[in-house]
Structures are given as structure tokens and as C-alpha cells.
C-alpha positions as CSV (number, residue, x, y, z in Angstrom):
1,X,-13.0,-28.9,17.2
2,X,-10.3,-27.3,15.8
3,X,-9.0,-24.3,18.0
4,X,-6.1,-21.7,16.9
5,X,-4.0,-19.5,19.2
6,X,-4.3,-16.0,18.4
7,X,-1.5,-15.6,20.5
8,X,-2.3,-12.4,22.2
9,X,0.1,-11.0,24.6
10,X,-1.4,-10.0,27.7
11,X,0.6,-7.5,29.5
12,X,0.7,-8.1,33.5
13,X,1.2,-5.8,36.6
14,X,3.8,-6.8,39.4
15,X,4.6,-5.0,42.9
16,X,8.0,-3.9,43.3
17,X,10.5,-6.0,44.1
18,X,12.0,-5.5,47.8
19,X,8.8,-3.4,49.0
20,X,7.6,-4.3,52.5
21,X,3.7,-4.1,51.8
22,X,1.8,-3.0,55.1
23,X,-1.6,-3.7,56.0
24,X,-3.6,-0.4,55.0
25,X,-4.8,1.5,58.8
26,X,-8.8,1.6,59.0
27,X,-10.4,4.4,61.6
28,X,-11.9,3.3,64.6
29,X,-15.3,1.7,63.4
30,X,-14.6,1.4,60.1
31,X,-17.4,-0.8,59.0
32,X,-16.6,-3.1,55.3
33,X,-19.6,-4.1,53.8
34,X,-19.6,-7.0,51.2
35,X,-22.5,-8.5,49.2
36,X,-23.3,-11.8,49.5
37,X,-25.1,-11.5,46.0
38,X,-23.9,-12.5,42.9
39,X,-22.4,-10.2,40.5
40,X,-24.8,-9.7,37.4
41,X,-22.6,-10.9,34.4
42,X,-23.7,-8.6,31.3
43,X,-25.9,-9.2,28.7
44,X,-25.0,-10.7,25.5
45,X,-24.5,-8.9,22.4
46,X,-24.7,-9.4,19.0
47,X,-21.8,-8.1,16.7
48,X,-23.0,-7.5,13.3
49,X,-20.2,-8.0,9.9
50,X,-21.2,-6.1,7.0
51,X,-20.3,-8.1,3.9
52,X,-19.8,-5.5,0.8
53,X,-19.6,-8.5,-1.6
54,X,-21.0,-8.9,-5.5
55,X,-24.1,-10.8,-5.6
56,X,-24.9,-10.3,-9.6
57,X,-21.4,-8.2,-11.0
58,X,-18.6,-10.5,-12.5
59,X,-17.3,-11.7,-9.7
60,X,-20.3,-13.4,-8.9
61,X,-19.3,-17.1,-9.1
62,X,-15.9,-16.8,-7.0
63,X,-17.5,-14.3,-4.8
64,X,-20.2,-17.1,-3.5
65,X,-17.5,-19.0,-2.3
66,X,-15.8,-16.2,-0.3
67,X,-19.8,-15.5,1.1
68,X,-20.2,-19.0,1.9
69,X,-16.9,-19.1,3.7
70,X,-18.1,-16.0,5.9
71,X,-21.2,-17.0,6.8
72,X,-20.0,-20.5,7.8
73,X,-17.3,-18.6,9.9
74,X,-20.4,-17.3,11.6
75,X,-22.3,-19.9,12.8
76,X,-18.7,-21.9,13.9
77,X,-17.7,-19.0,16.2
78,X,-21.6,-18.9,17.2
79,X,-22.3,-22.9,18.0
80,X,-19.3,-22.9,19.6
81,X,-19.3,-20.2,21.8
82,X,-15.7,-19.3,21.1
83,X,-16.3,-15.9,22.5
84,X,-18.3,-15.8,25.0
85,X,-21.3,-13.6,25.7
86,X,-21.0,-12.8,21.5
87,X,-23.3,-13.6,18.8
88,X,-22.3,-12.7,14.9
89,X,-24.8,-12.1,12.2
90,X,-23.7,-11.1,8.6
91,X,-25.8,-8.2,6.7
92,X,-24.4,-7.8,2.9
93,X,-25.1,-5.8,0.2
94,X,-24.3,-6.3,-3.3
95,X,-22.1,-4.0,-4.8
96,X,-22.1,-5.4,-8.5
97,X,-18.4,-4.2,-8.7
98,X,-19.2,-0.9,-9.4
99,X,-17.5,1.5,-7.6
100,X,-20.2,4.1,-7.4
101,X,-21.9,1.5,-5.1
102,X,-18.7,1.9,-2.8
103,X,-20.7,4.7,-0.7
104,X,-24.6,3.5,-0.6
105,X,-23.7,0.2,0.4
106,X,-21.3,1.1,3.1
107,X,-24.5,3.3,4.3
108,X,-26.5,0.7,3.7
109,X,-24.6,-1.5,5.8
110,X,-24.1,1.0,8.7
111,X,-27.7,1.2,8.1
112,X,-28.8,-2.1,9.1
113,X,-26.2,-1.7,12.7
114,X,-22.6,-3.3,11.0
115,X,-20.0,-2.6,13.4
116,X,-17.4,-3.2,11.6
117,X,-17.0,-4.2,7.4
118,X,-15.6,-7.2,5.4
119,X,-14.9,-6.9,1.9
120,X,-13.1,-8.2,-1.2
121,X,-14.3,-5.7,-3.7
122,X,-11.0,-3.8,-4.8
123,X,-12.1,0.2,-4.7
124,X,-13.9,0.0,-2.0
125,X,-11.4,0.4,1.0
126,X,-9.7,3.7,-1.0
127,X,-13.8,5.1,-1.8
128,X,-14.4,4.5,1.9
129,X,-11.5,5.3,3.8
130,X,-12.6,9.2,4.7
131,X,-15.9,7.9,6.0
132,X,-14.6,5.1,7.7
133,X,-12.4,7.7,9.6
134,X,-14.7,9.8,10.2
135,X,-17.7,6.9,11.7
136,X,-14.4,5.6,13.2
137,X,-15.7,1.9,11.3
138,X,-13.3,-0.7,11.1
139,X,-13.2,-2.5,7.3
140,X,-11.2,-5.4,6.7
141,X,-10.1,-6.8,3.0
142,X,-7.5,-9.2,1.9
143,X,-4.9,-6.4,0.0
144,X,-5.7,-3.3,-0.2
145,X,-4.4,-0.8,-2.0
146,X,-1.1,1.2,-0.4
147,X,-3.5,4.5,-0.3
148,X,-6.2,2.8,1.8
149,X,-3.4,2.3,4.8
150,X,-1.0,4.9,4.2
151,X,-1.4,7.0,6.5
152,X,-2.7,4.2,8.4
153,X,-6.2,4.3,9.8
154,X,-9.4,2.2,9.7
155,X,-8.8,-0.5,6.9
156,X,-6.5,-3.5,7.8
157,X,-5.7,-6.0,4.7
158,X,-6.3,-9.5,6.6
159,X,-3.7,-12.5,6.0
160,X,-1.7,-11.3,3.1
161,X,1.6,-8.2,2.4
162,X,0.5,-5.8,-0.3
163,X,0.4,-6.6,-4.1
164,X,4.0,-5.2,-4.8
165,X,5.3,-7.1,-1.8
166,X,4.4,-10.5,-3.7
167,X,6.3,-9.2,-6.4
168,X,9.3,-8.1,-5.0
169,X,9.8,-11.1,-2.7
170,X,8.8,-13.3,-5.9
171,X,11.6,-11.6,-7.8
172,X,14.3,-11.5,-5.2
173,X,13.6,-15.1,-4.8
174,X,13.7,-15.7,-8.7
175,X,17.4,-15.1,-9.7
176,X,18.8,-17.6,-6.0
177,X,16.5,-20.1,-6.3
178,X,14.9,-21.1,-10.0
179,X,17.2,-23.2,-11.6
180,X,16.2,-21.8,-15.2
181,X,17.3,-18.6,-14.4
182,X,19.7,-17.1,-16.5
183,X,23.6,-17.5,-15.9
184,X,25.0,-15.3,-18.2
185,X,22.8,-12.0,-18.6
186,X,19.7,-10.6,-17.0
187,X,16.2,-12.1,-17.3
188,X,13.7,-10.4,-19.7
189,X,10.4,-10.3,-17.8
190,X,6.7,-8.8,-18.5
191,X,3.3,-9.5,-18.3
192,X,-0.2,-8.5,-19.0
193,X,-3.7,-8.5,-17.3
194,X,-7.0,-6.8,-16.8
195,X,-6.4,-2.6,-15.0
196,X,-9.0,-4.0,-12.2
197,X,-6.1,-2.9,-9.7
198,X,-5.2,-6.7,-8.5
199,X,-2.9,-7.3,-12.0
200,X,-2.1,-3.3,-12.4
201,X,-0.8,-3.3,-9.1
202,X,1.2,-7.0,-9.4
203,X,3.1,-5.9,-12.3
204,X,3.4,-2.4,-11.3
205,X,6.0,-3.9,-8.6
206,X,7.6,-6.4,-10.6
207,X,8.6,-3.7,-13.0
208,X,9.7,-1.4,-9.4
209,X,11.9,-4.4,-8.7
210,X,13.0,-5.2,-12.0
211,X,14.1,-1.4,-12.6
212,X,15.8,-1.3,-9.5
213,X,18.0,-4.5,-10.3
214,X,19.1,-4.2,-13.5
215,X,22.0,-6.6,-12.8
216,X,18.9,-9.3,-12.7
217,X,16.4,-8.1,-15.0
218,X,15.2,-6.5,-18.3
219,X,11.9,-5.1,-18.0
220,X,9.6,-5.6,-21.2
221,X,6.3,-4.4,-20.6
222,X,3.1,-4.2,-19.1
223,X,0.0,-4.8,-21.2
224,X,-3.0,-4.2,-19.1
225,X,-6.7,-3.2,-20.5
226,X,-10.1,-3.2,-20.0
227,X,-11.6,-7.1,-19.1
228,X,-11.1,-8.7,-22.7
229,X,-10.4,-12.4,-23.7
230,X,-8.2,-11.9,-26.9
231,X,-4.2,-11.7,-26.0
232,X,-2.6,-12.3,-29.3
233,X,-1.0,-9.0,-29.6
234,X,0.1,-9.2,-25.8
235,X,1.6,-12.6,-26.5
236,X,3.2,-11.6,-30.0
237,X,5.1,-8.8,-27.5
238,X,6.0,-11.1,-24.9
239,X,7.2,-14.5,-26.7
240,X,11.3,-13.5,-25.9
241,X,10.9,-13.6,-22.6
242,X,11.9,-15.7,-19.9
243,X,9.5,-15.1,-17.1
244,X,6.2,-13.8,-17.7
245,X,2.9,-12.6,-15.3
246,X,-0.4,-14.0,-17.2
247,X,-3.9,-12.4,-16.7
248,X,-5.8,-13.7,-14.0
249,X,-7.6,-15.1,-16.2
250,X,-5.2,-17.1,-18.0
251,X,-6.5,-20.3,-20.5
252,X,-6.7,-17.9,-23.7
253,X,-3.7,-15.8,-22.9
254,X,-1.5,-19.0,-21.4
255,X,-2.6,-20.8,-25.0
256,X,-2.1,-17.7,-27.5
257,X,1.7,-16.7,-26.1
258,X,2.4,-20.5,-26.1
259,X,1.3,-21.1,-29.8
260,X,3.5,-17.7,-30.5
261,X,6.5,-19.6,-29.4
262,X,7.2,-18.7,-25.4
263,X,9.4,-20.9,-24.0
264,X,10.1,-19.1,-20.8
265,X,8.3,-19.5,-17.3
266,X,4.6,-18.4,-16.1
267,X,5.3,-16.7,-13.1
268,X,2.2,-15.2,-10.7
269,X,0.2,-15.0,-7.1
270,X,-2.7,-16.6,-5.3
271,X,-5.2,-14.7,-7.8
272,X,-4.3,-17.0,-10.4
273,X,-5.7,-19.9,-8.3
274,X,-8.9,-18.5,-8.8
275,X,-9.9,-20.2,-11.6
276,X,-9.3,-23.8,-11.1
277,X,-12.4,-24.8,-13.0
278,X,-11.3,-23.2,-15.7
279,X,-8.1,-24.7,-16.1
280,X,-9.6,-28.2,-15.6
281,X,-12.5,-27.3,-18.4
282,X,-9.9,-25.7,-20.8
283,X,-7.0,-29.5,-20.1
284,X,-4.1,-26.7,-20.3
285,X,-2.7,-28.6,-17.4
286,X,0.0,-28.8,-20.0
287,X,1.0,-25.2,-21.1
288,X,1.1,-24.4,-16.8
289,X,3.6,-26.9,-15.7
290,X,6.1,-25.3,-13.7
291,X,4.3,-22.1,-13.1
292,X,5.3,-20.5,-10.1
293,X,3.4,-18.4,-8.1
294,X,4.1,-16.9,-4.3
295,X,1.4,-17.0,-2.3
296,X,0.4,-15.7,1.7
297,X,-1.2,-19.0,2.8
298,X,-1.5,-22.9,2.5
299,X,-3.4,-24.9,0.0
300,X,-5.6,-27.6,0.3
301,X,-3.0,-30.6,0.1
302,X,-0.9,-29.4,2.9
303,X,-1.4,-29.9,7.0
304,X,-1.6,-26.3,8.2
305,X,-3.5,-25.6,11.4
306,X,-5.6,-22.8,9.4
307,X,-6.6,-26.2,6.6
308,X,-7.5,-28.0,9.5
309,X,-10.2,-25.6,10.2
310,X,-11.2,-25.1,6.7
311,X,-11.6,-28.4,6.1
312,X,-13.7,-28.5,9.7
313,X,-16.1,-25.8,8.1
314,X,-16.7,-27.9,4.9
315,X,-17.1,-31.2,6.7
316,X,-19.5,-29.5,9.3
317,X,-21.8,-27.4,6.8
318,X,-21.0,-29.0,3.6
319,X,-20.3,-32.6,3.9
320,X,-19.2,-34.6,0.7
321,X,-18.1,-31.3,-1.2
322,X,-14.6,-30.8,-0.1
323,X,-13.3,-32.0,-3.3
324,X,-15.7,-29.5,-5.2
325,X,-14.3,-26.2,-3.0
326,X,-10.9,-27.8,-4.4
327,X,-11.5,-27.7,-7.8
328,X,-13.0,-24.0,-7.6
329,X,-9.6,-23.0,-6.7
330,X,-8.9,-20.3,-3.4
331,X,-12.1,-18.9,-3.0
332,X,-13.4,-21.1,0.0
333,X,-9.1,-20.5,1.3
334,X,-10.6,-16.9,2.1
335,X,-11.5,-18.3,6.0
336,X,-8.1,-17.2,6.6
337,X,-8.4,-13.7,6.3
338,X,-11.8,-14.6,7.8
339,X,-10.2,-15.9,11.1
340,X,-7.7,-13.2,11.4
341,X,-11.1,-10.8,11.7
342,X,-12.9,-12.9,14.1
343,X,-9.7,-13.1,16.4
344,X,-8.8,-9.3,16.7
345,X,-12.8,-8.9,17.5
346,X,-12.0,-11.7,20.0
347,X,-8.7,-9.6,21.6
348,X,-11.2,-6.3,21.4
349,X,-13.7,-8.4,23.7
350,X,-11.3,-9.1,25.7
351,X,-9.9,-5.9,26.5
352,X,-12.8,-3.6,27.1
353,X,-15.7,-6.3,28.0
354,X,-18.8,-7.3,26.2
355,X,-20.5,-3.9,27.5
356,X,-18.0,-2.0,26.0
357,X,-17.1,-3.1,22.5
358,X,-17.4,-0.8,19.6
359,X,-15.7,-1.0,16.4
360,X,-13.4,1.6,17.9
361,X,-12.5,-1.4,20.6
362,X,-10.8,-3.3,17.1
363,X,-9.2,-0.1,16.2
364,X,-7.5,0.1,19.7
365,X,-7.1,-4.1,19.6
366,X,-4.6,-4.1,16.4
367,X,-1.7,-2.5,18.0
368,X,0.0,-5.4,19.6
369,X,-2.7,-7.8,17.8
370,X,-0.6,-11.3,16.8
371,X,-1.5,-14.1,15.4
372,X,0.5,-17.3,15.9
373,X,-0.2,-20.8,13.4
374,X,2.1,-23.8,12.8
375,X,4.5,-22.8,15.2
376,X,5.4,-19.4,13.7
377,X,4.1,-15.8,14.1
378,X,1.9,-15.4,10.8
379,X,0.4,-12.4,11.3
380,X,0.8,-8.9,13.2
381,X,-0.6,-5.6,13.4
382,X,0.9,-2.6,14.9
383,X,0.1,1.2,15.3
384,X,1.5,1.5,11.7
385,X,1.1,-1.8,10.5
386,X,-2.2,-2.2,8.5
387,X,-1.4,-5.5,6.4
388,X,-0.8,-8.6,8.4
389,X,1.2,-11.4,6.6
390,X,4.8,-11.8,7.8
391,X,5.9,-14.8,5.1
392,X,5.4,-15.8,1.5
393,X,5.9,-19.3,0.3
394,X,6.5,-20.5,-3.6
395,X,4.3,-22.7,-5.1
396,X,4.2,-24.7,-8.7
397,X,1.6,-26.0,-11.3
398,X,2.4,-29.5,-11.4
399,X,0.7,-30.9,-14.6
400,X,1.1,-35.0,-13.7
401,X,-0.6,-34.2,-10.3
402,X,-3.1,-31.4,-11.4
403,X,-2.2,-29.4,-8.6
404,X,-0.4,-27.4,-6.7
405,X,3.0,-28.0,-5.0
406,X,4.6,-26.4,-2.5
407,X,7.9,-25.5,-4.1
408,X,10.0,-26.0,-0.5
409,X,7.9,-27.1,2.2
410,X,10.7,-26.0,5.1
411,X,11.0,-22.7,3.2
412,X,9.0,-19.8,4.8
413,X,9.8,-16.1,2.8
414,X,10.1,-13.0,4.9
415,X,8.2,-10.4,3.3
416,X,10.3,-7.5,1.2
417,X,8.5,-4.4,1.6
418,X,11.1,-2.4,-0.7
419,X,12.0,-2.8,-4.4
């Protein structure tokens, strides 16, 4: 059994040094009673997660994954009794990606006795934020918008910095470290995507960042639009340049700006792992190599303590299809964030006993909340502090292996919160 230390720091009381402690004077007759009987431990609970997932919308197929990788989550921290006197049970509700289901599946949830939410549906920690205040209901997602924690409150993005933080890390990185960075004059850099927030939001920063260094960059564009498949004009506008962000969804755009004659690097974040099958179905192994992206956790062909566990899960509830959640990309890698939530419930139980935990307990459990993996504090939470990844890491398409490699092994990014 794999077991991670959420390293919690427990604050202790001390006497004073140099006090002479006294025995305390009892009157005359002063009878002590003490019962010989056992003290009643209290009764077990059962702490409900409510998943606000997409059951039927367009992120279906990924979002099973990220569901399986939940509920698995559940019956680990259940067999093994990793907190004791606690049971977990998962309600969902599908939300079909459409925002105006943000607020009757939230009630939904609350409905069937969720104490706190989990979530990877992108409006729905901004849509929920005043009720989630106002229930005092904790919601955890993997990046949230800035809005949905500034000012900070109940939603707490789980193992990852903001959106814009990948970018400017990605791009302060860039410029030191790629060696096809150019030596004599700024890099020209753009990208396009789908306005579903998680792409908006990416090249919203990189253009923050590029703007702010103009020594280091030339900022070309942005072409985002509604969820379409055709890129030629896109790629037609971004040919010249050296580094460019792809859609998330990348085979048509990835083969469209090559054929127009791009020559420059593919540059991106851990959403363009999603779609591993589609790479593999599409063989454009080819047009990738050398893609960089900068991503907030491990993946699958390194020896992290979190891949221990997630490997743990699959051989425990999925044997023979660890190769499978591979090839599907970094849906399954979502037990990360997952962990992080099941450890500040665990400091919450803790603190204010079985008896006493409410979703207000986790609130009151994130200030001083840390999280400590491979030998480094990964993850933090503070009165203020409302997204928990401390590093970044680079990563590369490598087209002989298929895969993923990590760019610098030894190389751990601290996380740039400014442009």
C-alpha cells in the first residue's frame, strides 16, 4: 500500500521554561472521582463528494476517466481505512457542459447531503462562488478561473497554479533554456484554440508576458472561436512564427499550419495531453516532435510517489489496463488533484474530530494545509492562497518514443505568478 505524507504541521504547546510547577492545593475532603468505564469513541460518519461532472456533453469520453479516477479514490481511502471513523460516497450529477446547469446541479448535489464539491467543468466555480459563500460549501477543481479565488473564499484549484501562471513560467523559461530560441531578435509567438476558457485563458497570459517583454517577444495573435475543426485560416496567420500554442485539440490544426509551411516550435500545457488517442489514431507523431509543453505533475513513465499510487489504483480496480489509461492521455493523472482533496479532508478530521466536521472544518483546514511528495513541498494553501502547485516542470513530444519526456528530470520550476 502506497501511503503519502500530507505533511501537516501540527502546532504544539510547551510550559515555560524556568517555571517551578507546584502541585495545585485541594480543600480538606476534596473527593476526585474517576470512571473506570471506557470512553465511548464517536460514531462513524459518512462524508459525501459531490461530483459536478459531464455524463452525455462533449467532454464525455475524457470526463469518464476523471469519474473513474474519483470513485476509485473512494473505495482506496474506504478499504483502507486511511481516515479513520470516515466513510466517502460520491453523488454526481451531469452537467452536460452547460453552464445553466451550474446552479440546479450544485442544488442537486447539496440536495442529496454533499459536503463538500469536486469538479472539472470550467464555469462552474465562477457560477457558484456566491452560493458557495453563502452555504459556506467547499468546491474543489483543478484551475479555476482568477475570479473564482480572488477574493479568496470557498473554491480551491487542486494540484496545479492558474492558466496564466503556465504561461508565464513557460515563457520565462523559453528564451534561457530552448536552444532554438532566437539569438538575434525577439521571438514571434501566437496561437489559437476553442473560447472554452482553458485555451482563452492560456494565451491570454502568454500574450501578458509577451507584451511585457518585448526584448523576448513579438506577439502575433490570438485566434480563438467557437468549438470548430477547420484551422486553415488560423494556420495561414501563424506560419512565420517561431513558437506557437495549438488547440487542444490539435491533429487538424497541427497538420493544416504544418502543410502551410510552420517551421517553428509547438509550444503548450497538460490539456494538450488529453487527447492521446487521437494523436495515435491520426500517426502525427511526426508534426509534434519536440513540442514542449509545462505541466503541474508527473506522467506515467516517471517514479513519482503520486504515480505510485496511481498505478496502485489501476492495478487494484483495473488490472491489465494500465497501458490503456496511458494511451488516453491525463485523464486517469487527475487522482492528483484527487489526493490533494482527500488529504485536507483528512487535516479537517483531524483538527475538529469526526463529531465535528463540516465543510466549514476544510475551509478552516487550508490555512497552513501542505502537501509534501518526492521530497519537496508540492502543494500549499494559505489564508490567501486558493491554487496549490508550487513547481512546473517542461516536458517534450518525443516522436521515436511516442511519448512524453521529461525535458530536465533534476529541473523543478518555481511558479511565476506575474507577467
Amino acid at each position: 500500500m502506497v501511503v503519502l505524507s500530507s505533511g501537516v504541521i501540527l502546532n504544539a504547546m510547551a510550559c515555560g521554561k524556568g517555571e517551578k510547577l507546584t502541585e495545585p492545593s485541594l480543600p480538606l475532603e476534596t473527593t476526585i472521582n474517576i470512571s473506570s468505564e471506557p470512553l465511548t469513541p464517536p460514531d462513524p460518519i459518512e462524508i459525501v463528494i459531490g461530483n459536478y461532472t459531464d455524463k452525455t456533453g462533449p467532454s464525455a469520453s475524457p470526463s469518464s476517466v476523471i469519474d473513474m479516477a474519483l470513485e476509485d479514490m473512494v473505495r482506496y481511502y474506504n478499504e483502507e481505512a486511511l481516515i479513520p471513523g470516515v466513510t466517502f460516497k460520491v453523488v454526481s450529477y451531469d452537467s452536460q457542459v452547460d453552464p445553466a446547469n451550474d446552479i440546479p446541479g450544485y442544488k442537486y448535489l447539496k440536495k442529496q447531503g454533499a459536503d463538500v464539491i469536486f469538479t472539472i467543468i470550467p464555469s462552474a466555480p465562477m457560477t457558484l462562488k456566491p452560493l458557495l459563500e453563502k452555504d459556506k460549501t467547499v468546491l474543489f477543481t483543478g484551475v479555476p478561473d482568477p475570479g473564482a479565488i480572488d477574493p479568496p473564499g470557498y473554491v480551491f484549484g487542486v494540484g496545479s497554479p492558474l492558466l496564466e501562471h503556465h504561461s508565464y513560467t513557460l515563457l520565462e523559461w523559453l528564451p534561457e533554456n530552448d536552444p532554438d530560441f532566437p539569438d538575434d531578435r525577439p521571438a514571434k509567438i501566437g496561437g489559437a484554440g476553442w473560447a472554452t476558457g482553458y485555451m482563452d485563458t492560456v494565451l491570454k497570459g502568454a500574450e501578458a508576458y509577451a507584451r511585457a517583454h518585448p526584448e523576448q517577444y513579438v506577439w502575433k495573435g490570438d485566434y480563438v472561436s467557437g468549438i470548430k475543426f477547420d484551422w486553415l485560416s488560423e494556420a495561414e496567420a501563424l506560419k512565420d512564427c517561431d513558437y506557437v500554442f495549438p488547440p487542444c485539440l490539435m491533429n487538424q490544426f497541427v497538420e493544416q499550419i504544418r502543410t502551410a509551411g510552420f517551421s517553428g516550435k509547438l509550444i503548450g500545457t497538460s490539456i494538450h495531453t488529453a487527447f492521446f488517442e487521437v494523436i495515435d489514431d491520426a500517426d502525427i507523431w511526426h508534426n509534434l516532435d519536440g513540442m514542449q509543453l509545462i505541466m503541474s505533475y508527473c506522467w506515467w513513465n516517471e517514479d513519482c510517489e503520486i504515480m505510485q499510487l496511481t498505478e496502485e489504483l489501476l492495478e487494484r480496480y483495473h488490472p491489465g489496463e494500465l497501458e490503456e489509461m496511458q494511451r488516453t492521455g491525463n485523464g486517469y493523472l487527475i487522482v492528483n488533484s484527487v489526493y490533494i482533496m482527500f488529504e485536507m479532508i483528512r487535516k479537517a478530521v483531524e483538527e475538529v474530530g469526526i463529531e465535528n466536521f463540516s465543510s466549514q472544518a476544510v475551509y478552516n483546514a487550508a490555512s497552513g494545509f501542505s502537501l509534501e511528495m518526492d521530497g519537496r513541498i508540492t502543494d500549499t494553501f494559505s489564508r490567501t492562497k486558493r491554487a496549490s502547485r508550487n513547481w512546473l516542470a517542461i516536458y517534450a513530444f518525443d516522436a521515436e518514443k511516442e511519448n512524453l519526456v521529461r525535458f530536465n528530470p533534476e529541473e523543478w520550476l518555481e511558479v511565476r505568478e506575474e507577467p
